[in-house]
N, C-alpha and C positions, 0 to 999 in steps of 0.2 A: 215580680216580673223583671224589676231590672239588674237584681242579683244574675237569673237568667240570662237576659240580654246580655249582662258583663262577662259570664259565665261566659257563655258560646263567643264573643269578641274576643276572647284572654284565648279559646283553646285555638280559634280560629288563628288568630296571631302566631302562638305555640308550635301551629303545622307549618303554617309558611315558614315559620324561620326556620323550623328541622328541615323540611323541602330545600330551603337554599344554604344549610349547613350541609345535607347530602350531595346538592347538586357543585357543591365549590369540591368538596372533599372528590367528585368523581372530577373535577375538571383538574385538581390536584394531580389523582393519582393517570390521567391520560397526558399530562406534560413532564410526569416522570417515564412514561412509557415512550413519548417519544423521545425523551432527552435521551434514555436508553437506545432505541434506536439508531437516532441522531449519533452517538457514541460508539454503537456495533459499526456501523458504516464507517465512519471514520477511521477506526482500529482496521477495517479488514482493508481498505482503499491504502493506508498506511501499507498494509503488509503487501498486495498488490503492485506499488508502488518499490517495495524493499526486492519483492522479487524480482520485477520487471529490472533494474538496476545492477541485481547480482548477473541477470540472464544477458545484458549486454555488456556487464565487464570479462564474466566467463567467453563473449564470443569477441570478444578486445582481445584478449589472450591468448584464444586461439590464432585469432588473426596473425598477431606479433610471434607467434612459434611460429606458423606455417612460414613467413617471411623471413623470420631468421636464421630457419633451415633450410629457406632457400638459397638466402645469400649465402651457407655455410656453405652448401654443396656446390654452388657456384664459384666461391673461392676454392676449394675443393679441386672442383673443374682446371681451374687455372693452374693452378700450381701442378696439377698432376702435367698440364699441358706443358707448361714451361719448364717442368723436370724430362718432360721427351725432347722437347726439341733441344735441349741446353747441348746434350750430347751430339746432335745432328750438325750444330752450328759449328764445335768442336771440330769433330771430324771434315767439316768444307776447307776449315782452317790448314 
């Protein structure tokens, strides 16, 4: 009888501890899955971030041509203006 009794103690003992060998091994493998996650996000917010950065130096750039061909054509302006009148001025002379 108490072969038995020991018996059924020893397998009983045996489950629990497989039960909380399976249940660590699943708690294991769900904080590799969010570590992964964790990790996806991070990488795609990074790339997010890399883009948002290229898409305001790209419209920096534009900016800075649009203005410096305005001031070109502006200077432009000028000089065509001040090559008319140089002659007009001449001639009052």
């Amino acid at each position: 009888m108490k072969m038995v009794v020991l018996a059924h103690l020893y397998t009983n003992h045996v489950e629990v501890a497989y039960m909380e060998a399976v249940a660590l091994k699943r708690q294991e493998e769900l904080i590799r899955e969010d570590e992964a996650v964790v990790q996806v996000e991070t990488e795609l917010q990074a790339k997010q971030e890399t883009i948002e950065k290229e898409k305001r130096s790209k419209k920096k750039q534009a900016k800075r041509r649009c203005k410096d061909r305005k001031k070109r054509d502006k200077e432009a302006e000028e000089k065509r203006v001040r090559l008319e009148q140089e002659p007009l001025q001449r001639q009052d002379i």
